[in-house]
C-alpha positions as CSV (number, residue, x, y, z in Angstrom):
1,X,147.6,9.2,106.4
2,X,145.0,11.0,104.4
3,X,144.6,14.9,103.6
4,X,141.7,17.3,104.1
5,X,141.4,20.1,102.3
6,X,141.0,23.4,103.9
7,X,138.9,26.7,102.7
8,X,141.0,29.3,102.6
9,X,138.8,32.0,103.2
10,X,139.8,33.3,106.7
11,X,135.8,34.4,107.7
12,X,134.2,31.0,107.2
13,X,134.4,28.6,109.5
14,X,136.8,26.0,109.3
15,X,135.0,22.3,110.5
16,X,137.4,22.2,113.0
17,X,134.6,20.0,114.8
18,X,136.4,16.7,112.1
19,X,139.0,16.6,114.9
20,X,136.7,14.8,117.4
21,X,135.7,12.3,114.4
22,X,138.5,10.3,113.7
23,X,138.3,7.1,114.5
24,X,141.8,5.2,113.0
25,X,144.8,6.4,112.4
26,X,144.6,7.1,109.0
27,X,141.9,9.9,110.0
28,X,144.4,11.8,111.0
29,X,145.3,14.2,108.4
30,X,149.3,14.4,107.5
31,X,149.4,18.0,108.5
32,X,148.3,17.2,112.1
33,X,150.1,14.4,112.2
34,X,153.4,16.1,111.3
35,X,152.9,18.8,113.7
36,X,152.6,16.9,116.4
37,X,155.4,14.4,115.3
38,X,158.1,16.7,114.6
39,X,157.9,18.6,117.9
40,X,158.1,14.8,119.8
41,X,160.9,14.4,122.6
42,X,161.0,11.3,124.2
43,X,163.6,9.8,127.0
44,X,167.2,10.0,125.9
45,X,167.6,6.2,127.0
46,X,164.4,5.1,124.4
47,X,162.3,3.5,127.1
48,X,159.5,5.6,126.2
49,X,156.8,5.1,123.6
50,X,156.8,5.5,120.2
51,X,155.5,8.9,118.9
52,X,152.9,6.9,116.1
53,X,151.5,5.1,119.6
54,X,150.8,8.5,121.2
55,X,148.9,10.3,118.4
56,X,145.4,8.3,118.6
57,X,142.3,9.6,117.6
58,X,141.2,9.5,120.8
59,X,144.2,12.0,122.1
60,X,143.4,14.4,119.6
61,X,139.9,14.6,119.6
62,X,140.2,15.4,124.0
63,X,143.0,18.3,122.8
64,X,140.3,19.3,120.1
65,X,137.7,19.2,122.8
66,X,140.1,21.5,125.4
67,X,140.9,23.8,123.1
68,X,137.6,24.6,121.2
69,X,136.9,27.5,123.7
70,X,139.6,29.8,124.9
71,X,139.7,33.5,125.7
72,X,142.9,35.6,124.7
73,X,145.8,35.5,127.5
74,X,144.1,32.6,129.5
75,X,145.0,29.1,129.1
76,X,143.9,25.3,129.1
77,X,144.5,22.4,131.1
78,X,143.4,19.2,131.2
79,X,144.7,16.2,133.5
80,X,144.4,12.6,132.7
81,X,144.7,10.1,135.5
82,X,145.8,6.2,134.8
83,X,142.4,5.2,135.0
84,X,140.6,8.1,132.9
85,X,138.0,6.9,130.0
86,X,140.0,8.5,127.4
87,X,142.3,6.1,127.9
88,X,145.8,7.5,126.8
89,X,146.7,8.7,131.1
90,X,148.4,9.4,132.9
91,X,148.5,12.6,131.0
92,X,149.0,16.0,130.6
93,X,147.2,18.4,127.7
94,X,147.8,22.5,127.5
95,X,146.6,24.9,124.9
96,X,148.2,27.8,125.6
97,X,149.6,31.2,124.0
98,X,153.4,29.8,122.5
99,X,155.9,31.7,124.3
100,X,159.8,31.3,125.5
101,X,158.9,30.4,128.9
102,X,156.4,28.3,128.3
103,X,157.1,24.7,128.3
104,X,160.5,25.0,130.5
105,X,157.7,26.1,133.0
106,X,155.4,23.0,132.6
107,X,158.4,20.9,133.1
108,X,160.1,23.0,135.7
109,X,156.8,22.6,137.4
110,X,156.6,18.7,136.7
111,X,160.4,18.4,137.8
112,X,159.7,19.6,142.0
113,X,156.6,17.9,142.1
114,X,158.1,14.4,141.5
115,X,156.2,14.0,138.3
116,X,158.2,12.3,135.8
117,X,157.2,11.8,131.9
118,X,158.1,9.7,129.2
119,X,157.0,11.7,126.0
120,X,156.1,15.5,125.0
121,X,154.4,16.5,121.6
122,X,154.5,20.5,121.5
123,X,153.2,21.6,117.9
124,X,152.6,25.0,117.5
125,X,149.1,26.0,115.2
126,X,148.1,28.9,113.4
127,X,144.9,29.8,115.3
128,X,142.0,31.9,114.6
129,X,139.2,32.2,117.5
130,X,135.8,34.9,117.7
131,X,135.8,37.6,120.3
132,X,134.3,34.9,122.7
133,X,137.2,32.6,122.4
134,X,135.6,29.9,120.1
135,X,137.7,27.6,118.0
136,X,137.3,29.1,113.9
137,X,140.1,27.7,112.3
138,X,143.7,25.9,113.3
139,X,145.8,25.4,110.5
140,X,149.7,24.4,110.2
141,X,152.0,27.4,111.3
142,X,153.0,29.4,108.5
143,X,156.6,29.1,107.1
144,X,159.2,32.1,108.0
145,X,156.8,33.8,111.1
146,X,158.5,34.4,114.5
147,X,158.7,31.3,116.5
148,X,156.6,32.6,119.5
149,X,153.5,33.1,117.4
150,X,150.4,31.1,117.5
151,X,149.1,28.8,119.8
152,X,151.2,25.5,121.7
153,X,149.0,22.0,122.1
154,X,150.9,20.7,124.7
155,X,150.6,16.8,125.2
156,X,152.5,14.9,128.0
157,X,152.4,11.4,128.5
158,X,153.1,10.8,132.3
159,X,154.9,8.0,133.7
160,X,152.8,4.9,134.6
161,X,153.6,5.0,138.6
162,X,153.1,8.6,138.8
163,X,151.6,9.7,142.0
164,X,147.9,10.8,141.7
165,X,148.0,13.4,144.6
166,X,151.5,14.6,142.8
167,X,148.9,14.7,139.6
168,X,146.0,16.6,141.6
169,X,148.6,19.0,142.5
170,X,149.7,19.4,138.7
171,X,146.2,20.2,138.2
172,X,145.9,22.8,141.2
173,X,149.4,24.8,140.5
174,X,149.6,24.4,136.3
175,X,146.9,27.5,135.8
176,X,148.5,29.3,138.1
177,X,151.8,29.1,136.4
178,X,150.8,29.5,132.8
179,X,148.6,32.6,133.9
180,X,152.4,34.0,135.4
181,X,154.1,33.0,131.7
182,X,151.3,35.0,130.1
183,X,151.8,38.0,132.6
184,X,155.3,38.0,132.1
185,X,155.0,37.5,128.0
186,X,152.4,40.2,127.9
187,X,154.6,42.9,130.1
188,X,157.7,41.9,129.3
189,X,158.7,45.3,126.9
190,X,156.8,47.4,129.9
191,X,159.4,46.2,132.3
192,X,162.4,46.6,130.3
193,X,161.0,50.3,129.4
194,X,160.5,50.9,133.1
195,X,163.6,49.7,134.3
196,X,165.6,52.2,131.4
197,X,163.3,54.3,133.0
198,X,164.8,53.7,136.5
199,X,168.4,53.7,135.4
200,X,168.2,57.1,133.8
201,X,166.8,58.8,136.2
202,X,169.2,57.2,139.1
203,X,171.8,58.1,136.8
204,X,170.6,62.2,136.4
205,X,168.6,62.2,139.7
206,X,167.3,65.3,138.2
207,X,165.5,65.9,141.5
208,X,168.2,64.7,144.1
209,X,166.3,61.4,145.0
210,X,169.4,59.1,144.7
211,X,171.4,60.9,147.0
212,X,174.7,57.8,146.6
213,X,178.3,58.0,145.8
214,X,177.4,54.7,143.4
215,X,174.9,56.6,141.5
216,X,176.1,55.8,138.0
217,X,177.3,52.0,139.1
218,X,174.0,51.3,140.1
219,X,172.6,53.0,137.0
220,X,175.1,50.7,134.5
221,X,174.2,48.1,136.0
222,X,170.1,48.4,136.0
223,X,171.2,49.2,132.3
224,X,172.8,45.6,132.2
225,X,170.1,43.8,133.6
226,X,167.8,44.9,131.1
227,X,169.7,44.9,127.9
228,X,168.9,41.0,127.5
229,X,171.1,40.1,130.7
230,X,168.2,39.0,133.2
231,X,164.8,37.4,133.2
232,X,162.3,39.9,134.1
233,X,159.7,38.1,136.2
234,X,157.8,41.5,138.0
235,X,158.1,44.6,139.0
236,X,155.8,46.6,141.5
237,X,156.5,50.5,143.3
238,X,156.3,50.2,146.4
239,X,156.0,52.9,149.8
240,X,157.6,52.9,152.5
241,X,156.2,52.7,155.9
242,X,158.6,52.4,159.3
243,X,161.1,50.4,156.9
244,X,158.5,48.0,155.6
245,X,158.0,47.8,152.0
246,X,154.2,47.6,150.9
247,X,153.1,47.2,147.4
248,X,149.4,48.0,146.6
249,X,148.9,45.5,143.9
250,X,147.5,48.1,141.6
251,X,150.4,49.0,139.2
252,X,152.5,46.4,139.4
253,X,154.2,44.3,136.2
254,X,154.8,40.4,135.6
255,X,153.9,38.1,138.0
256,X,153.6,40.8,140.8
257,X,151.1,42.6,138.5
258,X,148.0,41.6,140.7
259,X,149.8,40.9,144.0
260,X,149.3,42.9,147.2
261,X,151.0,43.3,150.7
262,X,154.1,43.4,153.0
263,X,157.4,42.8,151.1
264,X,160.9,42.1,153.1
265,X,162.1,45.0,155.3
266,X,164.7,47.3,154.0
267,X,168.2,47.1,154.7
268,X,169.1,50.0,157.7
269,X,172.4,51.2,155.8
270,X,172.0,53.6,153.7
271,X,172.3,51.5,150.2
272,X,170.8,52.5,146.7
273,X,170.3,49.1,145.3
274,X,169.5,45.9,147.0
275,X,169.7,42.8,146.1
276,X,167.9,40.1,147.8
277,X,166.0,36.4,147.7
278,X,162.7,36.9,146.7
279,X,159.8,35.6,149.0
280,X,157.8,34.9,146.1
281,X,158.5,31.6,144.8
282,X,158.4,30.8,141.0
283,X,158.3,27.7,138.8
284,X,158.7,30.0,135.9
285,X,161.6,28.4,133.4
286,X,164.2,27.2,136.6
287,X,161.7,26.9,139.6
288,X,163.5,28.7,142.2
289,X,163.2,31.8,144.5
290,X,164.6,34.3,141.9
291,X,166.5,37.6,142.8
292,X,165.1,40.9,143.0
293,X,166.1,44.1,143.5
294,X,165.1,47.0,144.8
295,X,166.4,50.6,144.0
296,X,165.6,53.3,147.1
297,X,164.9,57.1,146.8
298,X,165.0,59.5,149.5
């Protein structure tokens, strides 16, 4: 495959726009190409396609197209049904922020809605957009930087009988879940620093708030959960009205950063920490209700 050379003056422009011109194979320069080849997984029993057969121009110029605008924290998504003009559905294409969580939540979110794949291509660019979100330069991902820098192109080719309202739904609940990955990525030290937070002061209870015999327990263990133990999703104060729990949706963390209203009542005995199903479902990483907990001051 042939090579382009690239200016390397970070300010001008790259012609990014060459993406959406090839036309064979050999287009394709070898940097692309290896990107997207080396980050291939296909189905352990080898029924699925070759990699080479999934990287046509045609593919790449539609994830060129998707990704040529994007504004910091949101992200892109594109579905391709069986009988789409680009040719290459049923198919999936994301360009998203690269984080941890990221693709275990796409396929999380695939997995309880029935939609199976045969291939994912996940390469991971160096990207450089204006203030507006436009498309300046993607280049290969430097050597030796942390893994959860720069942007993912997510491409997954969908089985041939998948279902298209299964696929509509895709397209309806896939936003929604990247925008909780980014929430979650982007307060992630927040939470850990308000949960230290937490533990300290249940531990001091410098104002006689945590009135408990299990006041340091509860302390050591809020000190556990955030020294690497458990996945912060959210976190959100809350008042306390009749024993319902209300959270105002205006200081809140994670995926409960912008939501509002009635959580589950609180236990009648007198406990300091609670730990409980959450009502909020999640698709994030293993697509269950997770647990969350509640600490209680008098």
């Amino acid at each position: 495959m042939g090579a382009v050379g690239m200016t390397s003056d970070p300010e001008v422009k790259q012609d990014v726009g060459a993406w959406t011109t090839f036309t064979q194979p050999a287009d394709v320069p070898d940097w692309i190409s290896q990107a997207y080849l080396e980050s291939y997984r296909g189905q352990s029993d080898g029924g699925s396609q070759s990699p080479d057969s999934l990287l046509t121009p045609r593919m790449l110029g539609a994830h060129y197209r998707l990704g040529q605008h994007r504004a910091a924290g949101e992200s892109c998504v594109a579905v391709y049904h069986a009988d789409d003009p680009e040719g290459f559905g049923p198919a999936l294409q994301v360009v998203a922020e690269h984080g941890s969580m990221l693709m275990d939540s796409v396929t999380v979110l695939l997995h309880r809605l029935g939609v199976g794949y045969t291939a994912i291509m996940t390469p991971v660019f160096d990207v450089r957009r204006s203030p507006a979100g436009e498309l300046l330069r993607i280049e290969p991902k430097a050597v030796g930087t942390s893994p959860y820098t720069g942007e993912a192109w997510i491409f997954v080719q969908l089985a041939p009988s998948v279902d298209r309202n299964a696929l509509t739904e895709v397209e309806r609940l896939l936003p929604r879940v990247l925008a909780d990955v980014q929430r979650v990525a982007t307060d992630a030290a927040a939470m850990i620093a308000t949960l230290s937070e937490l533990a300290e002061a249940v531990d001091t209870d410098p104002e006689g708030q945590y009135a408990a015999p299990d006041r340091q327990e509860v302390a050591a263990l809020l000190r556990w959960l955030g020294n690497g133990n458990f996945l912060l999703l959210g976190y959100q104060p809350c008042r306390v009205d009749e024993g319902m729990v209300i959270g105002d949706g205006s200081s809140g963390l994670g995926v409960l950063r912008a939501r509002a209203g009635i959580r589950p009542r609180l236990t009648d005995e007198n406990k300091l920490l609670v730990l409980a199903q959450a009502r909020v479902g999640s698709y994030l990483r293993y697509g269950a209700y997770p647990m969350p907990s509640r600490c209680a001051s008098t």
